[in-house]
C-alpha positions as CSV (number, residue, x, y, z in Angstrom):
1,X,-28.6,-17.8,93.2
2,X,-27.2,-15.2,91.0
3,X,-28.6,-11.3,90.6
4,X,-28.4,-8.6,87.8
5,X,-27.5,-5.5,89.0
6,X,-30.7,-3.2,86.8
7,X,-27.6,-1.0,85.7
8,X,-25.6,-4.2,84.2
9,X,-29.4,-5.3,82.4
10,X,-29.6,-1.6,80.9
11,X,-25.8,-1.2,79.5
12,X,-26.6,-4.4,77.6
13,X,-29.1,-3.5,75.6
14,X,-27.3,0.3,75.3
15,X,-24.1,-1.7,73.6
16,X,-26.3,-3.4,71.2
17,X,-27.7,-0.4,70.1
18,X,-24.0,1.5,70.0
19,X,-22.6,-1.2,68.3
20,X,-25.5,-0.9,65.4
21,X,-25.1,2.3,64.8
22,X,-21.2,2.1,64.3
23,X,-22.2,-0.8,62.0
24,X,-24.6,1.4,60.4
25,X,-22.6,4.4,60.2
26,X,-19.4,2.0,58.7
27,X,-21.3,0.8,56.5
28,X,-22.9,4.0,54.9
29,X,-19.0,5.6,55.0
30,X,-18.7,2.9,52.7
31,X,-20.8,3.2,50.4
32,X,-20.2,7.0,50.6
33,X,-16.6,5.9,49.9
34,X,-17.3,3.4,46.6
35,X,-19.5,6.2,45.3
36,X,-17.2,8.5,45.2
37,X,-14.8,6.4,44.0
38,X,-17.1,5.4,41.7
39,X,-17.8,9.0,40.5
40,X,-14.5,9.9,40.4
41,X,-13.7,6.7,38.2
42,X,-16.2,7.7,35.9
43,X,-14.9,10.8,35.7
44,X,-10.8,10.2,35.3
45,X,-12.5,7.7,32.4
46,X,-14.1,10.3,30.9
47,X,-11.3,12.9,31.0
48,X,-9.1,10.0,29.6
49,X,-11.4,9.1,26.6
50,X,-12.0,12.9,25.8
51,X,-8.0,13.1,26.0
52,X,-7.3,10.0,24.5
53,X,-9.9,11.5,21.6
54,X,-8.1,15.1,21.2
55,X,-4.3,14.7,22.1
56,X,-2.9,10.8,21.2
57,X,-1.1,10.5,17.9
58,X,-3.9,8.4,16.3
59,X,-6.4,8.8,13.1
60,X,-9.1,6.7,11.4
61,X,-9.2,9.6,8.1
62,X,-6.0,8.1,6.7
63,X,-5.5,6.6,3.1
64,X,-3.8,3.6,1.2
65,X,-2.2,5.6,-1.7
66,X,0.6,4.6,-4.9
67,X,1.6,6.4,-8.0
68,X,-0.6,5.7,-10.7
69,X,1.6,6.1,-14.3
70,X,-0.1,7.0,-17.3
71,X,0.9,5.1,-20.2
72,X,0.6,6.8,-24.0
73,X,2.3,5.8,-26.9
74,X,5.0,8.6,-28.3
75,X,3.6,7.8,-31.9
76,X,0.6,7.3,-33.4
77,X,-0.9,3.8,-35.0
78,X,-3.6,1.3,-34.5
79,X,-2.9,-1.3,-31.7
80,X,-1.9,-4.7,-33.2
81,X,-0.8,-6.6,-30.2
82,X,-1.7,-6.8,-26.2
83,X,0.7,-8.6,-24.4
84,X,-1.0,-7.7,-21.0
85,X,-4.1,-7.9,-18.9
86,X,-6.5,-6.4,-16.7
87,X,-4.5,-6.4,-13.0
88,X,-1.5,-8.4,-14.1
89,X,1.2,-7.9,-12.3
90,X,4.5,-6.2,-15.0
91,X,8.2,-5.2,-14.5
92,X,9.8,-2.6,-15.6
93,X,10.6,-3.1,-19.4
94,X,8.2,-5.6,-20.1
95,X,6.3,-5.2,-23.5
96,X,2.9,-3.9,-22.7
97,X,1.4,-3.7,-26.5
98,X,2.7,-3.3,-29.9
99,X,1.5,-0.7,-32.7
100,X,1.2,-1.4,-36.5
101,X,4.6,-1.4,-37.7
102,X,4.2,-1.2,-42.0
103,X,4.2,2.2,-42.2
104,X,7.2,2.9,-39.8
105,X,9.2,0.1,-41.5
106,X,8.6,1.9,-44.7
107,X,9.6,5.7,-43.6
108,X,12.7,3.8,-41.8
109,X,13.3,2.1,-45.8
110,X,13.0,5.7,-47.1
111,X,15.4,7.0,-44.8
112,X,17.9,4.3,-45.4
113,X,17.5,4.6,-49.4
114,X,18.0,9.0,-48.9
115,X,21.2,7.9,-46.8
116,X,22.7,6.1,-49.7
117,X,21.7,8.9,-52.2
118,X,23.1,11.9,-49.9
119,X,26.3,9.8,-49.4
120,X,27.1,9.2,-52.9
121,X,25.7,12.7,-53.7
122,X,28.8,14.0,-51.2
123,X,31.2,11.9,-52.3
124,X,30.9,13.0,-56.2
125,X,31.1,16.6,-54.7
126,X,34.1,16.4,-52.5
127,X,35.9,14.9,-55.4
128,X,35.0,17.9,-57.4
129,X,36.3,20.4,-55.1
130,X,39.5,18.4,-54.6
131,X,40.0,17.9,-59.1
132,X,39.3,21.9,-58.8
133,X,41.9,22.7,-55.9
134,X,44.6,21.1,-57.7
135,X,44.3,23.3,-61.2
136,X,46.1,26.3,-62.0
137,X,44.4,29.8,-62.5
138,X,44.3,29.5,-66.1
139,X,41.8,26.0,-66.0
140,X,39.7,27.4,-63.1
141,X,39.3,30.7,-61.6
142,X,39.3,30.7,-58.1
143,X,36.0,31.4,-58.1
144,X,34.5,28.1,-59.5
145,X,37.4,26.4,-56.9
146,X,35.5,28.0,-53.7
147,X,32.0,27.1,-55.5
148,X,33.1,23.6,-55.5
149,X,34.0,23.8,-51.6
150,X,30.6,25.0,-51.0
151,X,29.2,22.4,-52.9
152,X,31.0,20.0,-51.1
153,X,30.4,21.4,-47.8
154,X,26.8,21.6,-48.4
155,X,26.5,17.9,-49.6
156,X,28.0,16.7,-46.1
157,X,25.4,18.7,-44.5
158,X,22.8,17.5,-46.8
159,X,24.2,13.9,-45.7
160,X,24.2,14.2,-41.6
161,X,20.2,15.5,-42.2
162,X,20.1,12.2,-44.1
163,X,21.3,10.4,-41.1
164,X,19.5,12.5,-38.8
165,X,16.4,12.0,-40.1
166,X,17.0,7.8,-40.3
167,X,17.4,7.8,-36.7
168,X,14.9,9.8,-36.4
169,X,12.7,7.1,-38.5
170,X,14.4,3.8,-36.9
171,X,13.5,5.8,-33.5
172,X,9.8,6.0,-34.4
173,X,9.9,2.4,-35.6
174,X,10.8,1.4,-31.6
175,X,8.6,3.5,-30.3
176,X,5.7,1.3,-31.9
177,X,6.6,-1.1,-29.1
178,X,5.4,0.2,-25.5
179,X,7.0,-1.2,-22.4
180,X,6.2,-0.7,-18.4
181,X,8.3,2.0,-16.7
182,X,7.8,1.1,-13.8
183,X,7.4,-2.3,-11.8
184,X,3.6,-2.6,-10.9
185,X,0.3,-3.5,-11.8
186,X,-2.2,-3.3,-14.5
187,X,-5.5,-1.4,-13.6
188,X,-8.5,-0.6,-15.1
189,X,-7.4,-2.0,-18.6
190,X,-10.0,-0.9,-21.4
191,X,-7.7,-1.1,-24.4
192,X,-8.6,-3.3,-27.2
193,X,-6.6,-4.6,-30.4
194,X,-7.3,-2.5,-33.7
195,X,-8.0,0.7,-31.1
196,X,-6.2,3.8,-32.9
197,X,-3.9,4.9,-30.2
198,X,-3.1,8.9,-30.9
199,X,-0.2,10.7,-29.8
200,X,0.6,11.9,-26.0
201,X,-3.2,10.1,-25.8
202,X,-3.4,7.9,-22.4
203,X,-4.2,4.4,-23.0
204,X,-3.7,2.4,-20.0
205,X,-2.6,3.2,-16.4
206,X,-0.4,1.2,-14.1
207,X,0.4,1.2,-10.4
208,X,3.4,2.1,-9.6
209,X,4.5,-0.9,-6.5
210,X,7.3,0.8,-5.2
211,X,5.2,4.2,-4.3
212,X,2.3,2.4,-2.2
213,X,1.9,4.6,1.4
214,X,-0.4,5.7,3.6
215,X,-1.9,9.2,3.6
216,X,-3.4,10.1,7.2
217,X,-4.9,13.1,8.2
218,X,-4.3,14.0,11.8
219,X,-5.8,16.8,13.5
220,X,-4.1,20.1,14.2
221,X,-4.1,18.9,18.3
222,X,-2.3,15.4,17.6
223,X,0.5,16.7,15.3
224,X,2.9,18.1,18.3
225,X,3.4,14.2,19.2
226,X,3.9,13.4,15.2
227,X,7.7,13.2,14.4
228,X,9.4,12.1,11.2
229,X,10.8,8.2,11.8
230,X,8.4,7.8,14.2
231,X,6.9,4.2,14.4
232,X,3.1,3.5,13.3
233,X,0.5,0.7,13.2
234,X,-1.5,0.7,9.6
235,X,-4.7,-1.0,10.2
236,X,-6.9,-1.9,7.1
237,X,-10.6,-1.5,7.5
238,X,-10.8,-4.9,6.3
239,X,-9.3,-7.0,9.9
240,X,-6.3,-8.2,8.6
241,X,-3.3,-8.0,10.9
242,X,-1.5,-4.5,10.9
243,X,0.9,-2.9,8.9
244,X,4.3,-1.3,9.8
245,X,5.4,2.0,9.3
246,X,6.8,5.0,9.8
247,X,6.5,8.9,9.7
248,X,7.9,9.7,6.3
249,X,7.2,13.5,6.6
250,X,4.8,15.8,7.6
251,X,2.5,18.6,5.2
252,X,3.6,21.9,6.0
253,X,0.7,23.9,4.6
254,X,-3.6,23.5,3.5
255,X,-5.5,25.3,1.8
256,X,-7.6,27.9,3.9
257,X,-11.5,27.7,2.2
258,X,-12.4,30.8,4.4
259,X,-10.2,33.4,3.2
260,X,-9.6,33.3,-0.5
261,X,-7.8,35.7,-2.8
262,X,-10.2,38.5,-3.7
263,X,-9.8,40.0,-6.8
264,X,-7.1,42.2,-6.7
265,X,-4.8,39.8,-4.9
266,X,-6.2,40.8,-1.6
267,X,-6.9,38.6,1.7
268,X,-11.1,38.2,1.0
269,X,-11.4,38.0,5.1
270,X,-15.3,36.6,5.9
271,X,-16.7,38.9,8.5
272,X,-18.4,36.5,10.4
273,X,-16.5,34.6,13.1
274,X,-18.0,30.7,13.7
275,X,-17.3,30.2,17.8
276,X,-17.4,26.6,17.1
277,X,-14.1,25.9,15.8
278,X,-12.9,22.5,14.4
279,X,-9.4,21.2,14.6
280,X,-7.7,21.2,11.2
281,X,-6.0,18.1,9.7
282,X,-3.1,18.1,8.4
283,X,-1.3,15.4,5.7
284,X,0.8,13.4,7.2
285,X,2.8,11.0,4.1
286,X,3.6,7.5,6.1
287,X,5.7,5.1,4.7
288,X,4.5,0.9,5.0
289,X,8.0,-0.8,6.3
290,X,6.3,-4.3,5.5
291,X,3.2,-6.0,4.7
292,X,2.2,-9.0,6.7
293,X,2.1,-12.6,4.2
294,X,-1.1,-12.8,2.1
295,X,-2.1,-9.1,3.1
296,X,-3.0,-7.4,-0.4
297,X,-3.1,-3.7,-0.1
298,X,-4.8,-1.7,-2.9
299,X,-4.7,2.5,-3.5
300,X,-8.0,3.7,-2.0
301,X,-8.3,1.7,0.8
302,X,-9.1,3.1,4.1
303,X,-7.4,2.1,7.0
304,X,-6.5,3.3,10.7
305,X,-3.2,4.7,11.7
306,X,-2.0,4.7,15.4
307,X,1.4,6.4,16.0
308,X,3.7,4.8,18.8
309,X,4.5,6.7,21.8
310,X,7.6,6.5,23.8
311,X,7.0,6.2,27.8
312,X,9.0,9.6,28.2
313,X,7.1,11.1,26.0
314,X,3.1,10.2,26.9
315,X,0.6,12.4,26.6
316,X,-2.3,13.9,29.1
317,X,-4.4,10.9,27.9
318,X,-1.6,8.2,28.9
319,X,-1.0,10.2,32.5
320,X,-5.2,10.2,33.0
321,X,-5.4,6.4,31.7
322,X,-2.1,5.6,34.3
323,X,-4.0,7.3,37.1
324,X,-7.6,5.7,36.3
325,X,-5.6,2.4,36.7
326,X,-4.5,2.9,40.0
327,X,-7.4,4.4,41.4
328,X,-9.0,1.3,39.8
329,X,-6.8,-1.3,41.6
330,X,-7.5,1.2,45.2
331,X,-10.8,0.4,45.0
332,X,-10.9,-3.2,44.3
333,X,-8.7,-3.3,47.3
334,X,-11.3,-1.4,49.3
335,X,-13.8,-3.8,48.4
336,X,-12.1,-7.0,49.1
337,X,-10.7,-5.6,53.0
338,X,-14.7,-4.0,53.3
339,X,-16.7,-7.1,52.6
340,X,-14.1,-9.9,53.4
341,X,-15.9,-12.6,56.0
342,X,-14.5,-11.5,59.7
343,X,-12.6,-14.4,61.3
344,X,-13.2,-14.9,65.1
């Protein structure tokens, strides 16, 4: 028969209850660990989004912009012929509408007719000087001789108006047909036929296609990491997949709306001092390297621009995403080796 010692009976018992409380006491350092971890995730996130928010090179106040050409006739006349429409695409040369013609085929008529007159009105006068340079002083005083040159030197003169002015005519008479200037696209077309087009008068407007780019405004804080070349992603607000480009340049100056001219060409400083202060944003002009198939981009649109980054140089919101990362990965590590099934 086998005894218990009452010592060996009592340090059973004491184990047990050692053995809790180390449990106990791992387990709380645990938690205490994960909320930290937790809390200190939450807070690396935070300083990250607020970073991401201030510092990276990106913008959603940025515009799809293109050169819009004003079209208006160089001479007057009603519209006789349309040979375009509303949003039809036009290259450069292509006849966009024709004015009436009669009366510019008439003046360009005149012109020709007072040609012929001036010419033959020269020619009888050249051959008078050139009868009266050839007599002696007793048939025509020298006088009437450099009268005659005069004469004839005026008629030449009176001739090369003549011409001038039938250029001048036949010059009107093509203007009456109005091509495209540009290689683009027809907007906002309201002209009609038998519309009395006026001189210097816009008529019709075209998009320029070679000039489309992207305006984006970056604030003040994000400009430092903006460099001319520099790679972007264009992203329409409409979901189609993004656009290529690149820093083209950046604005140098904006208007300041606080401190206007006063009126003696004086700095008109405000007195008051707002301790909120807003970032600025600044113009940054961004060319589009190329447009994805079946994309159509159109001046107005509003899209988001997101500058690349190179690795050597990331910002503070690239370092505090990095870190978050790791500590990330360290804690799902901790988890795994904390609540993993013991074998034995």
């Amino acid at each position: 028969m086998t005894t218990t010692s009452p010592s060996n009976s009592a340090s059973g018992p004491a184990r047990a209850t050692l053995g809790a409380r180390l449990a106990w006491a791992f387990k709380t350092l645990v938690r205490l660990s994960l909320t930290l971890v937790v809390l200190a995730i939450g807070c690396l996130g935070a300083d990250a989004l607020w970073r991401h928010y201030m510092y990276s090179p990106w913008t959603r106040d940025a515009r799809v912009q293109a050169d819009a050409v004003s079209i208006a006739p160089d001479v007057s006349g009603f519209v006789q012929d349309i040979r375009v429409k509303d949003n039809q695409i036009v290259h450069k040369g292509d006849v966009l509408f024709v004015l009436d013609q009669e009366r510019y085929k008439l003046a360009v008529a005149t012109a020709e007719a007072a040609v012929e007159a001036r010419r033959a009105a020269m020619e009888m006068q050249q051959r008078i000087a050139a009868r009266k340079a050839q007599l002696t002083n007793l048939a025509a005083s020298d006088e009437e001789r450099e009268n005659a040159r005069f004469s004839a030197n005026g008629a030449v003169a009176a001739y090369d108006e003549a011409v001038a002015e039938l250029a001048t005519a036949r010059l009107n008479l093509a203007r009456t047909v109005i091509t495209a200037p540009v290689n683009g696209f027809v907007t906002n077309l309201t002209l009609v036929s038998g519309q009395f087009a006026p001189v210097g008068a816009s008529v019709m407007a075209i998009i320029d296609g070679d000039s489309y780019h992207v305006s984006g405004y970056f604030e003040e804080t994000k400009i430092p990491y903006l460099k001319p070349g520099q790679g972007v992603a264009i992203t329409l607000m409409s979901g189609v997949p993004a656009l290529a480009g690149h820093v083209e340049s950046i604005a140098r100056g904006i208007s300041d709306r606080d401190n206007p001219k006063g009126p003696d060409l004086l700095a008109a400083v405000t007195p008051t001092f707002e301790w909120v202060r807003l970032a600025q944003r600044i113009p940054v002009r961004i060319h589009i390297d190329s447009v994805p198939d079946g994309v159509l981009i159109s001046s107005g649109m509003t899209c988001t621009v997101v500058a690349d980054v190179p690795r050597q140089e990331a910002n503070p919101a690239q370092l505090t995403s990095e870190l978050a990362d790791r500590a990330w990965a360290w804690l799902t590590d901790l988890i795994h080796v904390s609540f993993a099934p013991s074998q034995g």
